[in-house]
Wavefront OBJ file of the C-alpha trace (Angstrom):
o trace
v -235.988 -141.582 -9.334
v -234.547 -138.341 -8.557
v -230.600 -137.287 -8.603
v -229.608 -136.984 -5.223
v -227.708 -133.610 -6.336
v -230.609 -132.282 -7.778
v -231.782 -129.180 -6.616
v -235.859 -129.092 -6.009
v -237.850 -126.780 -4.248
v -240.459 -127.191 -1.439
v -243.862 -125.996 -1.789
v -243.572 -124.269 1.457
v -240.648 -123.044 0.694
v -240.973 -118.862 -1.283
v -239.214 -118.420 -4.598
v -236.425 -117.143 -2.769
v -234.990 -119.915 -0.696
v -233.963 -123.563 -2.179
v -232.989 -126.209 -1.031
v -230.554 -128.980 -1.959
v -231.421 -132.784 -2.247
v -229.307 -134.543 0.606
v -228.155 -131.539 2.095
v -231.254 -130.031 4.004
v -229.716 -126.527 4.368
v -231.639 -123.695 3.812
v -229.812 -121.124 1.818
v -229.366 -118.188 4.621
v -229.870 -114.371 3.248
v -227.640 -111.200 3.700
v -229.295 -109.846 6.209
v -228.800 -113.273 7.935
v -225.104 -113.441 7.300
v -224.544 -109.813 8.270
v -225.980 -110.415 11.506
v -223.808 -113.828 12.523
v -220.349 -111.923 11.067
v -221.448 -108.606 13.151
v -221.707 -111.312 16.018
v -218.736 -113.387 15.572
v -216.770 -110.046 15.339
v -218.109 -108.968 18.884
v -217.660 -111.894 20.289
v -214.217 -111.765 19.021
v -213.641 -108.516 20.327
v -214.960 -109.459 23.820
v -213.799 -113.108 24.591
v -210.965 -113.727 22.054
v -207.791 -113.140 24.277
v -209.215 -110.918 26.514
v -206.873 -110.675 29.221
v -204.247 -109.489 26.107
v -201.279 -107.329 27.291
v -202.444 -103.798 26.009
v -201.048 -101.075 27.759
v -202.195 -97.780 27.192
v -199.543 -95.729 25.836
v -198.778 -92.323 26.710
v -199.927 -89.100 25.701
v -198.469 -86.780 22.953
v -196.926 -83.805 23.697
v -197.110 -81.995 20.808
v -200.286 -80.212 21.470
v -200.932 -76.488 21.897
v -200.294 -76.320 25.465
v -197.990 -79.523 26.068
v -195.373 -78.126 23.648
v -194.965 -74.720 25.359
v -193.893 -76.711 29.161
v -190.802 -77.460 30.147
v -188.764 -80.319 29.655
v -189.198 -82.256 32.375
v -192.820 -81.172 32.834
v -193.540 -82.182 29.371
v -192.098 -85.464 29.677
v -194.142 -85.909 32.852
v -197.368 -84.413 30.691
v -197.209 -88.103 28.461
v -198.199 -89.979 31.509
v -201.777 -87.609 32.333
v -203.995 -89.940 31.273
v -202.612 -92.720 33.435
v -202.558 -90.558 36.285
v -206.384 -89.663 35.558
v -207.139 -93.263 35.356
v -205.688 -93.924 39.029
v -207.363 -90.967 40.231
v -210.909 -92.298 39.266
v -209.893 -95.689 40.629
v -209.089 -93.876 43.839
v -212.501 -92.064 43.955
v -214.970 -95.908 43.398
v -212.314 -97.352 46.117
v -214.068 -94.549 48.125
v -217.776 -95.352 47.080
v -216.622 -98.740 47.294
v -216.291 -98.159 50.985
v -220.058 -97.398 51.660
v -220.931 -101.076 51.186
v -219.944 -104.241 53.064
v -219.981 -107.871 51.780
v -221.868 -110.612 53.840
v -220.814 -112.935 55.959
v -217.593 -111.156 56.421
v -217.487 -108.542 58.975
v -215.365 -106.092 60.533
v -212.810 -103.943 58.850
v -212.029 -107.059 56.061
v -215.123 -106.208 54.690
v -214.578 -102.717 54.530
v -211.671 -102.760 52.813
v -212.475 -105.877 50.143
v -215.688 -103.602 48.964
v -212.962 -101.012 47.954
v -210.821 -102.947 46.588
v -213.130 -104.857 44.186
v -214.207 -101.410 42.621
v -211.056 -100.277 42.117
v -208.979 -103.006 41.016
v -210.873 -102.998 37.341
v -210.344 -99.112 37.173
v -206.556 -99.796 37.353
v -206.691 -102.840 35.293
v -207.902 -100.868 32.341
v -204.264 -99.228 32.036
v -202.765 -102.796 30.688
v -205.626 -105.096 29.964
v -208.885 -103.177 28.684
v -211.608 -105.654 27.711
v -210.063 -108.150 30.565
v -211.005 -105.361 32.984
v -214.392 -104.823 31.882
v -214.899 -108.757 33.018
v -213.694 -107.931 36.036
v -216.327 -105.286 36.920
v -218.955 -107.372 35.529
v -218.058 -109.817 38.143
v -217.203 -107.254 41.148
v -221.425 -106.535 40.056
v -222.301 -109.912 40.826
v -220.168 -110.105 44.098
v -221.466 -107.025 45.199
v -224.434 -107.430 43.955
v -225.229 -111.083 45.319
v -223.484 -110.865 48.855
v -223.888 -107.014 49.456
v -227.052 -105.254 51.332
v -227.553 -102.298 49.759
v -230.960 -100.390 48.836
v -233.589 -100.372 45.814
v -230.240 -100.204 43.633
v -229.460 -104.085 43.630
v -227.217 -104.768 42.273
v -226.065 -101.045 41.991
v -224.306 -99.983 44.294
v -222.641 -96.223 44.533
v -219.264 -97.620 44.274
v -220.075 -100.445 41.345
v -222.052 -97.893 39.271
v -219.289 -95.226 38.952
v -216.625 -98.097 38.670
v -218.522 -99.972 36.023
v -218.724 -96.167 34.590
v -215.311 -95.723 34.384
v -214.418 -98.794 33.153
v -216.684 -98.417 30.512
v -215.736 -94.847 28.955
v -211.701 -96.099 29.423
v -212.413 -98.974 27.694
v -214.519 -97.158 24.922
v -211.887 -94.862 24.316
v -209.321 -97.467 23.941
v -211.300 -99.673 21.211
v -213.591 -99.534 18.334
v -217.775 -98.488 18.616
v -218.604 -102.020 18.080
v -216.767 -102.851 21.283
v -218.901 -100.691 23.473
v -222.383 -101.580 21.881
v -221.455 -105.342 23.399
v -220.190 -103.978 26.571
v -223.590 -102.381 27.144
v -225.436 -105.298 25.842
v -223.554 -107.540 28.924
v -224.220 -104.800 31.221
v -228.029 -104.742 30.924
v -228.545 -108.053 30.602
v -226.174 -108.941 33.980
v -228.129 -106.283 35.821
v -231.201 -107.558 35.015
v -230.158 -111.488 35.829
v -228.427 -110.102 39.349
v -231.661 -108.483 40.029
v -233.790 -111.790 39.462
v -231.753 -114.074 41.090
v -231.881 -111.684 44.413
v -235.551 -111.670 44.264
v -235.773 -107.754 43.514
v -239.659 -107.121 41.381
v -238.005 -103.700 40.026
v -234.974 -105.550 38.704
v -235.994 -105.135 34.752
v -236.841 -101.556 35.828
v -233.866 -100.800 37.491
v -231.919 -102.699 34.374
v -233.599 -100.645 32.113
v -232.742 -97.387 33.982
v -228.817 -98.541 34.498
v -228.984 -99.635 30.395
v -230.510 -95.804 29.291
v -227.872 -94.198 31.507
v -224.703 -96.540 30.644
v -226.118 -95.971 26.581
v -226.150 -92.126 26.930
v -222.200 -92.435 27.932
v -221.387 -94.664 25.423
v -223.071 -93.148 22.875
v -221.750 -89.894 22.969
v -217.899 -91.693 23.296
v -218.826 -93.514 20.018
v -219.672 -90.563 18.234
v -216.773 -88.855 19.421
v -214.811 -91.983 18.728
v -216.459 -92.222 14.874
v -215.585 -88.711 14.152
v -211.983 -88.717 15.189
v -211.559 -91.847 12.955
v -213.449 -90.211 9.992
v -210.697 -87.327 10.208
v -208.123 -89.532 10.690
v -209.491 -91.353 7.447
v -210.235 -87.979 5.556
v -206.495 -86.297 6.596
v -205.001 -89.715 5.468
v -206.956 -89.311 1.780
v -206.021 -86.163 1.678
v -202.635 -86.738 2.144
v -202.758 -89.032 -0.317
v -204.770 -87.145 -3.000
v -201.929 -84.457 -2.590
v -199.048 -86.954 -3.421
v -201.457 -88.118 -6.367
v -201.961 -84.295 -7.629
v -198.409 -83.404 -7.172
v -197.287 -86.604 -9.454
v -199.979 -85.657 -11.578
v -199.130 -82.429 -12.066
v -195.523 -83.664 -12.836
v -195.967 -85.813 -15.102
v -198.276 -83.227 -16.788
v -195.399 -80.684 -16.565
v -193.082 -83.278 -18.454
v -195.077 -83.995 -21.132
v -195.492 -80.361 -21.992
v -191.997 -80.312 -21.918
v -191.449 -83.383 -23.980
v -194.069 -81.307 -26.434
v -192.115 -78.382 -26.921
v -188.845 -79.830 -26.945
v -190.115 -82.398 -29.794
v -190.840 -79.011 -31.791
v -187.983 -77.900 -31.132
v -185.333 -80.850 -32.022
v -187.427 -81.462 -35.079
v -187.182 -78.706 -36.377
v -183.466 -78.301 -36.093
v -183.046 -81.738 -37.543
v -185.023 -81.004 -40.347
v -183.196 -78.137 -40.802
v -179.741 -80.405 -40.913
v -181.577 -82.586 -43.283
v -181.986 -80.049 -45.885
v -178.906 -78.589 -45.818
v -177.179 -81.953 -46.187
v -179.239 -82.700 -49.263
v -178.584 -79.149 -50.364
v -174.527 -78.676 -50.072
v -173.309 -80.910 -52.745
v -174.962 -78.993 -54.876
v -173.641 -75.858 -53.998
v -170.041 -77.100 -54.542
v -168.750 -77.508 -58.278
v -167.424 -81.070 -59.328
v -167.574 -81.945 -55.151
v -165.425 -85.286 -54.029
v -167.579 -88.493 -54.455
v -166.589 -88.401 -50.595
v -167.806 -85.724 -49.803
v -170.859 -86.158 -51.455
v -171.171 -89.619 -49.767
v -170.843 -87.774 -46.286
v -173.226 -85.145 -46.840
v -175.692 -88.394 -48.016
v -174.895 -90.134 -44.570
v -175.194 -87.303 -42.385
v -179.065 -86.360 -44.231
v -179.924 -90.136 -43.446
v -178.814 -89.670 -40.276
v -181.157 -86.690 -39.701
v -183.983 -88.464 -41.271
v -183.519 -91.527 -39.417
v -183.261 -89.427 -36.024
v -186.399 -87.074 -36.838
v -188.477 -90.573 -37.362
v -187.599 -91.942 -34.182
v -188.095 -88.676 -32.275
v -191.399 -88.046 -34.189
v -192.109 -91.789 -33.032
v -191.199 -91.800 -29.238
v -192.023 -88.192 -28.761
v -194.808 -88.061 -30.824
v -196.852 -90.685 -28.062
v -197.346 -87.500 -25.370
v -199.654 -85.737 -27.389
v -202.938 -85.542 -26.751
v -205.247 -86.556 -29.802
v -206.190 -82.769 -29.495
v -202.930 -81.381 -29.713
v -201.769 -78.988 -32.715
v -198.025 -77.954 -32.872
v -198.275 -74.446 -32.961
v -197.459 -72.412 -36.675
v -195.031 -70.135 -34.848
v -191.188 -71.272 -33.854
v -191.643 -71.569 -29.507
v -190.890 -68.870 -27.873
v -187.421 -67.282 -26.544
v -186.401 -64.983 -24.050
v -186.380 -62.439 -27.453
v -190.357 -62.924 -27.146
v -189.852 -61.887 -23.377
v -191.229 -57.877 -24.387
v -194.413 -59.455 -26.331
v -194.848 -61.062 -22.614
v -194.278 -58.213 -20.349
v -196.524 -56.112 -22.831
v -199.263 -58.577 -22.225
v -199.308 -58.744 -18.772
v -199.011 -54.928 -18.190
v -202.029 -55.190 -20.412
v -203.817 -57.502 -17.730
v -202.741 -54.978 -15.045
v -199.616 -55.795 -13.965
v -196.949 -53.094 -13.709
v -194.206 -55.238 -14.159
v -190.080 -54.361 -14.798
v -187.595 -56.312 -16.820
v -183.538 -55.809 -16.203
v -181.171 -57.203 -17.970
v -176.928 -58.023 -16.736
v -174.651 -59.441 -18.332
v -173.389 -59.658 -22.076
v -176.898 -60.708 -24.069
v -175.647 -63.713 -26.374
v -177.873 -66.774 -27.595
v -178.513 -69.985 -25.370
v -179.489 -73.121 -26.398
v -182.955 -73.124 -27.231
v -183.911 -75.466 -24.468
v -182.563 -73.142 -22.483
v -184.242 -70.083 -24.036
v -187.960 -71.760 -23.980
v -187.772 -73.078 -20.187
v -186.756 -69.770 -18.960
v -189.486 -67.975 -21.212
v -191.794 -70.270 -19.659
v -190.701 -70.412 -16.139
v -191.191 -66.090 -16.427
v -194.469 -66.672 -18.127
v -195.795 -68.776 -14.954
v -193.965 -66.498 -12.400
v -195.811 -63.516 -13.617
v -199.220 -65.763 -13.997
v -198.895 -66.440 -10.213
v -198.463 -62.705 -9.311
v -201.373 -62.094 -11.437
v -203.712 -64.527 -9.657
v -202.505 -64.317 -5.872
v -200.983 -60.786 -5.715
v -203.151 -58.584 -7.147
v -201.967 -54.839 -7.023
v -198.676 -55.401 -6.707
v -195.263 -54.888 -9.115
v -193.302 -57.165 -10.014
v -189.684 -57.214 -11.452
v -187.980 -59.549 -13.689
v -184.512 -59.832 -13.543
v -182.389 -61.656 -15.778
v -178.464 -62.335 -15.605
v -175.954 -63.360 -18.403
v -173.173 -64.765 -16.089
v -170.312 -66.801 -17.595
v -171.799 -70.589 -16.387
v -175.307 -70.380 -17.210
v -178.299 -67.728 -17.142
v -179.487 -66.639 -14.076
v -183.571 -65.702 -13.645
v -185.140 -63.926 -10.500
v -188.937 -63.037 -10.452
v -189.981 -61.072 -7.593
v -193.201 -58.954 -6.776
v -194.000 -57.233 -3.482
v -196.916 -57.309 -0.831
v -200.668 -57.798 -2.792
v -202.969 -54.413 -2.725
v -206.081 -56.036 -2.843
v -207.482 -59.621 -1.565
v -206.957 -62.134 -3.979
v -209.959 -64.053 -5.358
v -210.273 -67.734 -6.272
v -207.264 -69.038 -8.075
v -208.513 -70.482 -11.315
v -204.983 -72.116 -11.826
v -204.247 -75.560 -10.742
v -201.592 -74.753 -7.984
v -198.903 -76.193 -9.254
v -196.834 -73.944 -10.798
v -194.133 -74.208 -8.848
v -193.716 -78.235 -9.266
v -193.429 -77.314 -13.317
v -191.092 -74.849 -13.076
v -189.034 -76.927 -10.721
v -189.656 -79.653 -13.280
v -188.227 -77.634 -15.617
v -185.065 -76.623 -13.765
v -184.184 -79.791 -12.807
v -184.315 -81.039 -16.298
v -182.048 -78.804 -17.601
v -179.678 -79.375 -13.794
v -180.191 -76.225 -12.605
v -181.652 -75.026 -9.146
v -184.290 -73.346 -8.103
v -185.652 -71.204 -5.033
v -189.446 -69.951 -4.393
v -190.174 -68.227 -1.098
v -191.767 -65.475 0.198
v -190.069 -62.435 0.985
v -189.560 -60.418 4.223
v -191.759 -57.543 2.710
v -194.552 -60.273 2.329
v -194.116 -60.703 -1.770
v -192.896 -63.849 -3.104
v -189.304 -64.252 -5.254
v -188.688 -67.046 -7.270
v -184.784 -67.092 -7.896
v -183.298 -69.894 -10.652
v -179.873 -70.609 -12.358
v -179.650 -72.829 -15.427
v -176.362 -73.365 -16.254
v -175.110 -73.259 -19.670
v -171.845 -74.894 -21.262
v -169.235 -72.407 -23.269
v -169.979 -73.009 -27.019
v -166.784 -74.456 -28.230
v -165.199 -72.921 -31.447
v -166.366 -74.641 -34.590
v -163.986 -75.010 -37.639
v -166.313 -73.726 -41.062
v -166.651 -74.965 -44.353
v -167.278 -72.132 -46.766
v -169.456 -74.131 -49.385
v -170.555 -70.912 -51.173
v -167.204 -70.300 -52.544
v -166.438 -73.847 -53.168
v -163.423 -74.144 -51.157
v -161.968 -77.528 -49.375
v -160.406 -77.009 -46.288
v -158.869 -80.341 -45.330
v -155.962 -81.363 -44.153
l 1 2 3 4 5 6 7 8 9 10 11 12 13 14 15 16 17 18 19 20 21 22 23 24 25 26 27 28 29 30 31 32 33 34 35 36 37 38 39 40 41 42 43 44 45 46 47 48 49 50 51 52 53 54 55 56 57 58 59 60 61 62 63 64 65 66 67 68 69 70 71 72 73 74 75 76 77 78 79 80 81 82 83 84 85 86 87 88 89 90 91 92 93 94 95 96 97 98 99 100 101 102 103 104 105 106 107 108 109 110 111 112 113 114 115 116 117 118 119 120 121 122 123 124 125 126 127 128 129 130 131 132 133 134 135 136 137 138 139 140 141 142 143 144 145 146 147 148 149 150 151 152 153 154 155 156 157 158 159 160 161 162 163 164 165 166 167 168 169 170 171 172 173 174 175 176 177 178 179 180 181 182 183 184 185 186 187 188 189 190 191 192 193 194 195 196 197 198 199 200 201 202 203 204 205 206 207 208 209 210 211 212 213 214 215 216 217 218 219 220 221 222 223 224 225 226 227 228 229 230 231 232 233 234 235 236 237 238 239 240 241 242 243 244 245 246 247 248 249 250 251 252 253 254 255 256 257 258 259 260 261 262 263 264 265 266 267 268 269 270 271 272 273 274 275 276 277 278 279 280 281 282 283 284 285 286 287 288 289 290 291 292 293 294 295 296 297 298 299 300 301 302 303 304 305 306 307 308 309 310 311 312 313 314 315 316 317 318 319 320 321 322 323 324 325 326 327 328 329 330 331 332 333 334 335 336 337 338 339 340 341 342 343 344 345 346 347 348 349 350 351 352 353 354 355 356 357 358 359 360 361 362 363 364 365 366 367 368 369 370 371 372 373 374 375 376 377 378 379 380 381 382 383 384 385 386 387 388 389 390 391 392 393 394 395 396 397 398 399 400 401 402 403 404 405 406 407 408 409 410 411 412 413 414 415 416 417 418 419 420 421 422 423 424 425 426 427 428 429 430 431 432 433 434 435 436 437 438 439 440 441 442 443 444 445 446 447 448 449 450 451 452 453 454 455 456 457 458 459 460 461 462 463 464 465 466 467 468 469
């Protein structure tokens, strides 16, 4: 006996189709199952809620030309396509009225064979794919009752109606929509023409089908493209967004780099000279000495941490450099440099030249540094001036240069300067400014402001002395 869930195979049956015991259904392939979802989806598009409220909204007006009209004009420039729409349903009423319906006679039929070619032109405005079923059936009306010529069941007013209808609704939907409206449209051609009798009525199908196809397949591919740049724009977009946030988080974990270097080596400097000063003090107070011992474990204990937290934004490949980072003293090693590379470049100085926090010192060598980098690479030939201001709230920085000489070449930077200096000025809650100039050079203006140091009282370990209250 066999299990009735037990899967055998047929010997008809190839190796790649099976077939379960009790079930009797033939496993389908992928081709097979792309097909039936390819059709479900058309017939979806084409008989699921068809006669769905869709009005066709109006037209921008921020083109080239619309912009530049008038107010009221280009208010009244959003509705052109509607008027368009009414003006082709105006000209198949017209070839509408070269045909007559029969069994009706007199000026009825006249105007009824307008009116059923232009009804679905006007219906496309609110109801698309409910008035391409209309001018499928104004064919068979016209093309079962009217007397016409070899066209049956074309007639001069259903073919440029059905034509209209066709490229409106096209326009309004997706590709796949217009590959079944031309489907429906050759095949109901082709049945109107049998049922009338006509021997030319797969010829004449044929004929309508290659026609109707060319339209539509030049709308599709016009269709296709505008939804590939759509598509492409929209990455784009979104690969900038990703870049910029790249680049910023980049930026900050440069910072985060050289600041670690920084703090650590200031608290290692406290360190030492807490371990160091009871020393230097003859027969020093066991409270002193316990304070010096608390404030070196404090150091310690803070250098571990920061060498812990900071210490995860380094790349595996990252060396601290040998040399102290740099300050705006190193600012002449950096002008020499660039002047060097070919840049004549100018540094002025205002202002009453005292030390800054070394935070402060190493993002405004660096925001300098990548100022004059992005003269070097996008204005080549031109000067550039460095300006920097010792004002009583903060240090002010202004990096201008003026028109380029010479075309610039491929930037082999990233592009993102800018964001890091930004990054860098808003760390430190300062602002920042980078526009071009009116003499077509580029300024990039920043003020970092700076707290007054606060008098410090001194204890003179050297000489031994106590100064407490």
């Amino acid at each position: 006996m066999v299990d009735v869930n037990e899967t055998t195979t047929s010997p008809r049956q190839g190796s790649g189709s099976s077939t379960v015991a009790g079930g009797g259904a033939a496993e389908r392939t992928p081709e097979f199952r792309l097909a039936m979802d390819a059709y479900g989806g058309l017939c979806k598009d084409l008989l699921h809620d068809a006669f769905a409220y869709r009005p066709l909204p109006p037209m921008r007006t921020d083109g080239v030309i619309t912009r530049r009209l008038p107010g009221r004009i280009r208010e009244a420039a959003a509705w052109t396509p509607h008027a368009v729409v009414c003006f082709f349903a105006f000209l198949a009423m017209l070839f509408g009225y070269t045909g007559s319906l029969s069994g009706i006679g007199g000026g009825l039929a006249f105007m009824l064979s307008g009116l059923f070619v232009a009804v679905p032109v006007i219906v496309t405005l609110v109801r698309p794919i409910g008035a391409f079923w209309l001018s499928c059936a104004a064919i068979v009306i016209t093309g079962l009752m009217g007397y016409h010529g070899s066209m049956t069941p074309w007639t001069p007013g259903s073919v440029f109606m059905h034509l209209t209808v066709l490229v409106v609704v096209a326009l309004r939907t997706r590709p796949r929509v217009a590959l079944g409206m031309w489907g429906v449209t050759f095949a109901l051609g082709v049945m109107v023409g049998v049922v009338r009798g006509r021997s030319d009525a797969f010829g004449t199908g044929v004929q309508m089908a290659i026609f109707y196809g060319m339209v539509l397949l030049v709308i599709s591919v016009v269709h296709i493209r505008k939804d590939a740049e759509r598509q492409v724009s929209a990455e784009k977009s979104v690969t900038a967004v990703e870049r910029d946030r790249r680049t910023v988080l980049e930026e900050r974990t440069n910072i985060a780099r050289e600041l670690h270097d920084v703090v650590a080596h200031h608290m290692s400097v406290v360190a030492i000279q807490a371990e160091a000063a009871p020393y230097r003090v003859e027969n020093p107070p066991p409270e002193l000495a316990q304070a010096f011992a608390t404030i070196r474990e404090n150091a310690v204990s803070a250098l571990t941490e920061l060498r812990r937290v900071l210490g995860v934004v380094r790349a595996e490949d990252y060396e601290a450099p040998d040399a102290p980072q740099p300050t705006l003293a190193d600012l002449d090693g950096l002008l020499a440099n660039v002047r060097e590379a070919g840049l004549d470049v100018e540094k002025v100085v205002t202002g009453a030249v005292r030390e800054l926090p070394q935070g402060v010192e190493l993002s405004a060598y660096r925001i300098i540094q990548e100022a004059l980098s992005n003269t070097l690479r996008h204005a080549p030939g031109a000067a550039a001036r460095v300006e920097i201001g010792y004002v009583l709230g903060g240090l002010g920085l202004r990096v201008i240069n003026g028109r380029p000489t010479t075309e610039a070449g491929p930037s082999q930077g990233s592009g993102h300067g800018i964001t890091g200096m930004a990054e860098r000025v808003a760390m430190l809650g300062g602002a920042m400014t980078a526009e071009r100039t009116a003499e077509g050079g580029y300024e990039v203006t920043v003020f970092i402001p700076v707290a007054p140091a606060e008098p410090e009282s001194t204890v003179d370990l050297a000489k031994g002395t106590d100064e407490r209250a």
